[in-house]
C-alpha positions in Angstrom: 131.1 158.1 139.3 130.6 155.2 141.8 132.7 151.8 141.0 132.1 150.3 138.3 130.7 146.7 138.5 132.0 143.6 138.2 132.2 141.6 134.8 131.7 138.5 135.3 132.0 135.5 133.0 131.1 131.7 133.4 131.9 128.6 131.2 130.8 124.8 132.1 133.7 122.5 131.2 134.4 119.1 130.7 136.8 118.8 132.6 137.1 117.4 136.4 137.9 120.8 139.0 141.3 119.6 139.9 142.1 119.5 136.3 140.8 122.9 135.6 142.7 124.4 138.4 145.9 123.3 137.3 145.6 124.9 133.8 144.9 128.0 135.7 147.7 127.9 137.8 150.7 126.2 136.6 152.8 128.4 133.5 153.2 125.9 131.6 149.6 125.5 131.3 148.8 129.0 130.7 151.1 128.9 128.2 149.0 127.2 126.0 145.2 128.5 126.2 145.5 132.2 128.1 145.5 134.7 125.4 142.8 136.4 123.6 141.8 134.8 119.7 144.6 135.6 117.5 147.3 135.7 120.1 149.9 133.6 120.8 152.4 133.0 124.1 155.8 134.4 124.2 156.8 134.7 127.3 155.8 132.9 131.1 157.6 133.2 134.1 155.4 132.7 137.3 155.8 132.0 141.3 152.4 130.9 142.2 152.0 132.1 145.9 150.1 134.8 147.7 152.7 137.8 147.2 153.7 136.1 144.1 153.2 136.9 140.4 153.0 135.7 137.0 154.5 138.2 133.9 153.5 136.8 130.6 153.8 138.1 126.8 151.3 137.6 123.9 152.0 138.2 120.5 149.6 138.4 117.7 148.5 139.9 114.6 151.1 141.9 112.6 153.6 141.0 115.5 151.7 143.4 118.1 153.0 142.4 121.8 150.7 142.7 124.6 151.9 141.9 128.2 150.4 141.4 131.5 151.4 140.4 135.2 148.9 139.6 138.2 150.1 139.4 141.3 148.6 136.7 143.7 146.8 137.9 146.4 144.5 134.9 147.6 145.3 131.5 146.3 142.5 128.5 147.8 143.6 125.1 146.7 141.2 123.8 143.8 138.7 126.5 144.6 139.5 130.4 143.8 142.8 132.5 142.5 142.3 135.9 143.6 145.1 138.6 141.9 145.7 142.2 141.3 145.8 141.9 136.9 147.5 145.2 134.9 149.3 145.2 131.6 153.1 145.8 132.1 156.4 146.3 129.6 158.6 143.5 128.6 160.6 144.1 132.1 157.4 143.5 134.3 156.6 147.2 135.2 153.2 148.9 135.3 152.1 150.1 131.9 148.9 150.9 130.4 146.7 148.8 128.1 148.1 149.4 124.2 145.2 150.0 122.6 143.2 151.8 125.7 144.9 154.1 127.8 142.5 155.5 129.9 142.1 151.4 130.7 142.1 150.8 134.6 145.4 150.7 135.8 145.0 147.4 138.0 142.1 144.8 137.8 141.0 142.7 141.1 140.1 139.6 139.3 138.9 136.4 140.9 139.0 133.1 139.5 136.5 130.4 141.1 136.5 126.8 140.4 133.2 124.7 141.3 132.6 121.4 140.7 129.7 121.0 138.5 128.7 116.8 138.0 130.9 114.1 137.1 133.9 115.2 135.4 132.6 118.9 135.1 133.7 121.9 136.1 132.1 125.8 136.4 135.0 128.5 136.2 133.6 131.6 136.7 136.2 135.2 136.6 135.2 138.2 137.7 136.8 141.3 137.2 136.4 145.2 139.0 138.8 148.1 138.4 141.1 148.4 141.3 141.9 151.9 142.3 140.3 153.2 139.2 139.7 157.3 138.4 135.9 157.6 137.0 137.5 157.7 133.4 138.6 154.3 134.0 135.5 153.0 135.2 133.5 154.5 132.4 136.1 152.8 129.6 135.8 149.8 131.5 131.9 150.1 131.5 131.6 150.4 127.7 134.2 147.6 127.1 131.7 144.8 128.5 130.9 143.7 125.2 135.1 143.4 124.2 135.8 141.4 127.3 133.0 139.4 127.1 134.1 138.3 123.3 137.8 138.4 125.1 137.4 136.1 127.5 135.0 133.9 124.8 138.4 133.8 122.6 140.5 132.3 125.7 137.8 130.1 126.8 137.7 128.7 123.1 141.5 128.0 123.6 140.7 126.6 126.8 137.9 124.0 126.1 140.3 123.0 123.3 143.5 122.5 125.8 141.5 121.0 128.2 139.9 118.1 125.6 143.4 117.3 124.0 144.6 116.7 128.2 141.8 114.5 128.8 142.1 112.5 125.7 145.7 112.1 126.1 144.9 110.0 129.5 
């Protein structure tokens, strides 16, 4: 089986670029919007470089933990966050997706931030298996309708985080 293709997903927000990026970027931030519906933040700990990484842990229903790292590969200041995305254990080692195991191990996903009018923003993420098998392609192939409801979840979050920030100025 050939790569899979990119997902990609795309939200408008009300929310100047510079703004948007620094949700994205900064743990603290994170902290508050990146998790599917449900979930809940329990853990951040990030160095925000190329070479760098951020390990996070979500918690939700029934007290199921879930955790991720990505580790930064490109970063371009207030336009794109490029990182290599795979679940991991509480320790920040490799491990495979709870509920999918045949999930790609490793994710390239890209981030890009455009400006789109006066105080708006486009964030667009794409994501690709990295290194995949064709097992993992295929799973990640007939999850497009999970990740798009996913990431709909975390932009939710998002649009919310990002309205309390700009009423708060």
């Amino acid at each position: 089986m050939p790569q899979a293709a990119p997902f990609t997903i795309s939200r408008l927000l009300d929310a100047p670029r510079q703004l948007v990026y620094q949700v994205n970027t900064e743990s603290q931030h994170l902290a508050h919007w990146l998790s599917p519906a449900g979930f809940h933040n329990i853990h951040a700990a990030m160095d925000f470089r190329p070479g760098g990484s951020y390990h996070y842990g979500l918690e939700g229903p029934g007290g199921m933990q879930m955790w991720g790292k990505q580790e930064f590969r490109e970063i371009r200041l207030n336009q794109s966050v490029t990182c290599v995305q795979s679940f991991s254990d509480k320790d920040g080692g490799l491990a495979r997706h709870p509920m999918a195991p045949e999930w790609p191990a490793h994710m390239l996903a890209t981030t890009s931030f455009e400006d789109a009018g006066p105080g708006k923003t486009r964030m667009t993420i794409e994501w690709q298996p990295h290194e995949s098998d064709d097992v993992g392609n295929a799973i990640f192939d007939g999850a497009r309708a999970g990740m798009e409801a996913g990431f709909g979840g975390s932009f939710a979050k998002l649009e919310s985080y990002l309205a309390e920030l700009t009423a708060a100025k």
